[in-house]
C-alpha positions in Angstrom: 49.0 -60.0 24.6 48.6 -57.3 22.0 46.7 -58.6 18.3 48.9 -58.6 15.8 46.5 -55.3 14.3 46.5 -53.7 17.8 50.6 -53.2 17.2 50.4 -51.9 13.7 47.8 -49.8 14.7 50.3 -48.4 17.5 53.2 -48.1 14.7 50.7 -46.0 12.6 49.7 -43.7 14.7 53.3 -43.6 16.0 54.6 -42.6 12.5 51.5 -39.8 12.1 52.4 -38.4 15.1 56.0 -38.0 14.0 55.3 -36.1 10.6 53.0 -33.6 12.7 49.6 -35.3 12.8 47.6 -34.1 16.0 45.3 -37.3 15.3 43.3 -35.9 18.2 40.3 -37.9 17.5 41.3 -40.0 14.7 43.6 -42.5 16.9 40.0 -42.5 19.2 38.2 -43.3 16.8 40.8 -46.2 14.8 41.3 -47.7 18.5 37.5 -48.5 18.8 37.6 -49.7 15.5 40.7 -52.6 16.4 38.2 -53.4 19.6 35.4 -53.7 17.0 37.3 -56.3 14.4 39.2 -58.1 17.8 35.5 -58.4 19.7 34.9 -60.2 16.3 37.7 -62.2 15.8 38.6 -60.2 12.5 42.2 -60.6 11.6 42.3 -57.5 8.7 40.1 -54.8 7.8 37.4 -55.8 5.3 35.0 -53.4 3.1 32.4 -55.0 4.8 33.2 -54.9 8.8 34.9 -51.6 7.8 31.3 -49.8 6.6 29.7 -52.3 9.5 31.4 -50.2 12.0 31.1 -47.1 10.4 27.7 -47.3 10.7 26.9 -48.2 14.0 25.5 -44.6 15.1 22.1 -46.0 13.6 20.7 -42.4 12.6 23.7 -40.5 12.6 24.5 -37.5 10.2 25.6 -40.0 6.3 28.3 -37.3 6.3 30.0 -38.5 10.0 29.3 -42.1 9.2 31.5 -40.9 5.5 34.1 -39.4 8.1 34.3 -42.7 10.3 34.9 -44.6 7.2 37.6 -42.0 5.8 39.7 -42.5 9.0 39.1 -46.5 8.7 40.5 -45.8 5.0 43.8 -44.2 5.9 44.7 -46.8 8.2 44.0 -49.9 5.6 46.0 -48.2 2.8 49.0 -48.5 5.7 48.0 -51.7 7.1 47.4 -53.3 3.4 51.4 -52.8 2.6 52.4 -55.4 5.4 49.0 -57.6 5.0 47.9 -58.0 1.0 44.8 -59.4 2.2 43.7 -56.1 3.5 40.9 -54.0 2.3 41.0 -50.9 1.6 37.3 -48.8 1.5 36.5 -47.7 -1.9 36.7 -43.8 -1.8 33.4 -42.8 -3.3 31.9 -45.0 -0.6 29.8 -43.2 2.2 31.3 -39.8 0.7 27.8 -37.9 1.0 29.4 -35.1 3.1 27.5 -33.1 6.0 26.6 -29.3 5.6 28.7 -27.0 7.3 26.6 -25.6 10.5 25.4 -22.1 10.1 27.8 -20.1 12.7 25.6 -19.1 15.7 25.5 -14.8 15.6 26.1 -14.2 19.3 25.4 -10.6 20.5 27.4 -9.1 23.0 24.2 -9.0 25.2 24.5 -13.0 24.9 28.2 -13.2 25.3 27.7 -10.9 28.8 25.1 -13.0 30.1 26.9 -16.4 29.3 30.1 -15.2 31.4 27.6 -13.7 34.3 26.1 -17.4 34.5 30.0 -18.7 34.5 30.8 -16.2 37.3 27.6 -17.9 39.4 28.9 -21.8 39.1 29.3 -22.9 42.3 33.0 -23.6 42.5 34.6 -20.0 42.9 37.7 -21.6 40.8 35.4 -22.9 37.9 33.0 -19.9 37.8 36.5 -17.9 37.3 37.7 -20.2 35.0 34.7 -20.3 32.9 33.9 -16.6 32.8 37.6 -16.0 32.4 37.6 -19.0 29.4 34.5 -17.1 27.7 35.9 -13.5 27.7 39.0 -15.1 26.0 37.4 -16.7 23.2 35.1 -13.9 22.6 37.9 -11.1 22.2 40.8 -13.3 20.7 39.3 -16.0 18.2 41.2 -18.4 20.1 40.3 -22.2 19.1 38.9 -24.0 22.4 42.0 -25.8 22.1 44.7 -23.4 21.9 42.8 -21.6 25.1 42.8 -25.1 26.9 46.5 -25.5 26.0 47.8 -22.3 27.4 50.6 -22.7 29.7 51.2 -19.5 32.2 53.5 -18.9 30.9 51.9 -18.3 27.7 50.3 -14.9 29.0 52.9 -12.6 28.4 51.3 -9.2 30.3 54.8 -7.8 29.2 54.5 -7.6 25.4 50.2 -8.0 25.7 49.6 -11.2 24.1 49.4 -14.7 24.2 51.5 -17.5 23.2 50.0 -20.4 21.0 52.2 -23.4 20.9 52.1 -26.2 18.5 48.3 -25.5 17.9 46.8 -27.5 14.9 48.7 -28.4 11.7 51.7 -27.9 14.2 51.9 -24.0 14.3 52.7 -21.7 16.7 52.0 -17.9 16.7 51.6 -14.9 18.9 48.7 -13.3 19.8 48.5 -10.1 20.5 45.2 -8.8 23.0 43.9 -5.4 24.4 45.3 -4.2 28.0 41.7 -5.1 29.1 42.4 -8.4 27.8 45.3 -8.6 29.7 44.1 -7.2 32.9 41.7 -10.1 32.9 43.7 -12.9 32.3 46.2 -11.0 35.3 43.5 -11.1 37.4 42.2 -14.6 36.7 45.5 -16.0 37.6 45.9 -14.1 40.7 42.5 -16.1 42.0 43.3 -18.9 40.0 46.4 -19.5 42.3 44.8 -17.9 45.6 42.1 -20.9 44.8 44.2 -23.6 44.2 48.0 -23.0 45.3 49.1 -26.3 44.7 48.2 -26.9 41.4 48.6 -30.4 39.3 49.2 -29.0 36.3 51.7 -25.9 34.6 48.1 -25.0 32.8 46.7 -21.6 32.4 43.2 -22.2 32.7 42.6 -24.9 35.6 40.1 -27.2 36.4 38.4 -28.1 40.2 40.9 -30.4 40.7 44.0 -28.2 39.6 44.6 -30.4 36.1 44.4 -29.1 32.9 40.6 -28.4 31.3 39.5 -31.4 29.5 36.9 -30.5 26.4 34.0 -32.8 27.1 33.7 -31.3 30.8 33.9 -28.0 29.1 31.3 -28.7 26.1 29.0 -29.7 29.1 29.7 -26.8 31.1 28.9 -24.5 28.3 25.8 -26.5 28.0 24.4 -25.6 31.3 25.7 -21.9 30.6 23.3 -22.0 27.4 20.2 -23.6 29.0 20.2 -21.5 32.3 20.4 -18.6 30.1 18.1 -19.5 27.7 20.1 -19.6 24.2 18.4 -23.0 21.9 18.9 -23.3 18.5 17.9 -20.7 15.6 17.4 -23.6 12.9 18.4 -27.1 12.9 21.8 -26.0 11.4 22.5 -22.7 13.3 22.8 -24.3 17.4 24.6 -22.2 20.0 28.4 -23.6 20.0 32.0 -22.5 21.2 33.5 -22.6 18.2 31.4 -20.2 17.0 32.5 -17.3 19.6 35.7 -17.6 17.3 33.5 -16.6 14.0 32.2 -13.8 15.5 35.8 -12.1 16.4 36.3 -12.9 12.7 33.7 -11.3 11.1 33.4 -8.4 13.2 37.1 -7.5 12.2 36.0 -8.0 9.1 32.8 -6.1 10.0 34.9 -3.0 11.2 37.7 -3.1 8.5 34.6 -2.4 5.6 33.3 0.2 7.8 36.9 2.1 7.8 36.7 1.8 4.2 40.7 0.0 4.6 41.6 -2.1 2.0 40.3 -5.6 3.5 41.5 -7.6 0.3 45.3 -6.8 1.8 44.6 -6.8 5.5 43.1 -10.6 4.9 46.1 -12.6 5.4 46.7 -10.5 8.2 43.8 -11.8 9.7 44.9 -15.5 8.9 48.2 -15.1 10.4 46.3 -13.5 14.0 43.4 -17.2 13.9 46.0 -19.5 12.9 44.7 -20.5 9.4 46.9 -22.8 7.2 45.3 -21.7 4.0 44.1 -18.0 3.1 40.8 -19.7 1.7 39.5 -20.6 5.4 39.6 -17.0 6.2 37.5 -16.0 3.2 34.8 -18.5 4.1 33.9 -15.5 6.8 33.2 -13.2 3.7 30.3 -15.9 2.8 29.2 -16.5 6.7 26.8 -13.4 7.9 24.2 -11.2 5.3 25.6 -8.3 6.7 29.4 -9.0 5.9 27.7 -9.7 2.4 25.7 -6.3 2.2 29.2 -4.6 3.2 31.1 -6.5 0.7 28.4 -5.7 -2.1 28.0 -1.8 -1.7 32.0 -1.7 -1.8 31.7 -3.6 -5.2 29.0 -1.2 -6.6 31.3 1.6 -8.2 33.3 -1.5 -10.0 30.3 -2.9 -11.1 28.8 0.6 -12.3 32.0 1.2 -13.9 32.4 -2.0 -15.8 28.6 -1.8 -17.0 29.5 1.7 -18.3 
């Protein structure tokens, strides 16, 4: 039989889910949490078995034992209007925050060599999966997610783009990509269904067993990739990671725009529109992310700064 916190934990993230919530994460995390308190015997949510579990990753970043806690948070504030014995975790408690990682500054040379070591994997589905999931990411700024959740029908050769459906925050946009682009993703699905004919899943991208990718498979995956071609860490902040691929298509079209001398101030929320940002302020965090975008960004202010010193 369900505890009586297992079904209000259900309810919440039922409710979340229905205002637009992804909670991808979030609902793992809160459902370890229940098993924690009901291992325990814990009827509600306490300060103290709340920061108990929280900190369990003895050694872990302060900053992702501040986000366990936040997630633990939201969930009491709802679970405290039906139980008034209910704790709620003070927020200025485990709210040191982690630094943001320094975004990996992949060359092309790198990016080659990564989807060369793809191509040699020893399924001939995965190693065109991969290499195809790599030359993706590198040329659309794609979130690993959105590429994962690409239906075929998604790549429309037709108009040259992609379809992103219901990506984070709920949005949806259209991607558009270069006929190169497009000839590879053509040509992936041709072997893709050559490979596996029968496929389990409506997915673009496909895994060994026909299903959709699933992201821990692919973080290790892209794990091998960096060891077998040798790409470790530049600092203890700046490691190697997917996510990072989608910086790079960011700032070098930010990169280019300075170098046509366009007005970049007005192409901006362009750019947010074509990465799927919510808020214009994620996309300037690029302007801030490489010394070279910075170098660009200062010579183009030189004549306003001459001018106002004059």
């Amino acid at each position: 039989m369900m505890s009586s916190l297992r079904e209000v934990l259900e309810d919440y993230l039922r409710m979340r889910r229905a205002l637009g919530y992804k909670l991808n994460g979030p609902d793992r995390l809160l459902d370890r949490f229940v098993t924690y308190l009901e291992q325990r015997g814990a009827r509600t949510v306490t300060i103290e078995n709340a920061v108990a579990w929280a900190t369990q990753p003895t050694g872990a970043d302060p900053g992702y034992w501040g986000q366990r806690l936040s997630v633990v948070r939201q969930f009491a504030r709802h679970l405290q209007t039906l139980d008034p014995t209910c704790e709620v975790p003070p927020t200025l408690l485990l709210s040191c925050r982690s630094r943001r990682a320094v975004p990996y500054p992949y060359t092309p040379h790198e990016i080659s060599a990564l989807m060369r070591a793809a191509a040699r994997l020893p399924s001939p589905l995965m190693a065109a999966t991969y290499s195809t999931l790599l030359g993706l990411l590198a040329v659309s700024g794609l979130r690993i997610g959105e590429a994962v959740g690409l239906d075929r029908d998604d790549a429309d050769a037709r108009h040259g783009l992609v379809r992103v459906i219901d990506s984070k925050f709920g949005k949806s946009r259209e991607v558009p990509l270069h006929d190169s682009a497009m000839s590879a993703l053509d040509a992936y699905g041709q072997r893709r269904d050559h490979l596996c004919p029968q496929a389990a899943s409506e997915a673009f991208f496909l895994s060994t067993t026909g299903t959709r990718l699933h992201k821990p498979n692919i973080h290790r995956t892209f794990s091998r990739l960096k060891r077998e071609v040798g790409l470790g860490p530049r600092s203890q902040r700046c490691r190697p990671r997917l996510h990072d691929l989608r910086h790079r298509f960011a700032v070098n079209t930010l990169i280019d725009w300075y170098r046509e001398g366009v007005d970049v101030q007005a192409r901006l929320p362009l750019l947010s529109t074509y990465m799927g940002h919510v808020e214009p302020r994620d996309t300037y965090w690029y302007l801030s992310a490489t010394p070279e975008l910075l170098g660009l960004v200062a010579r183009r202010l030189e004549p306003t700064i001459a001018q106002a010193a004059g």
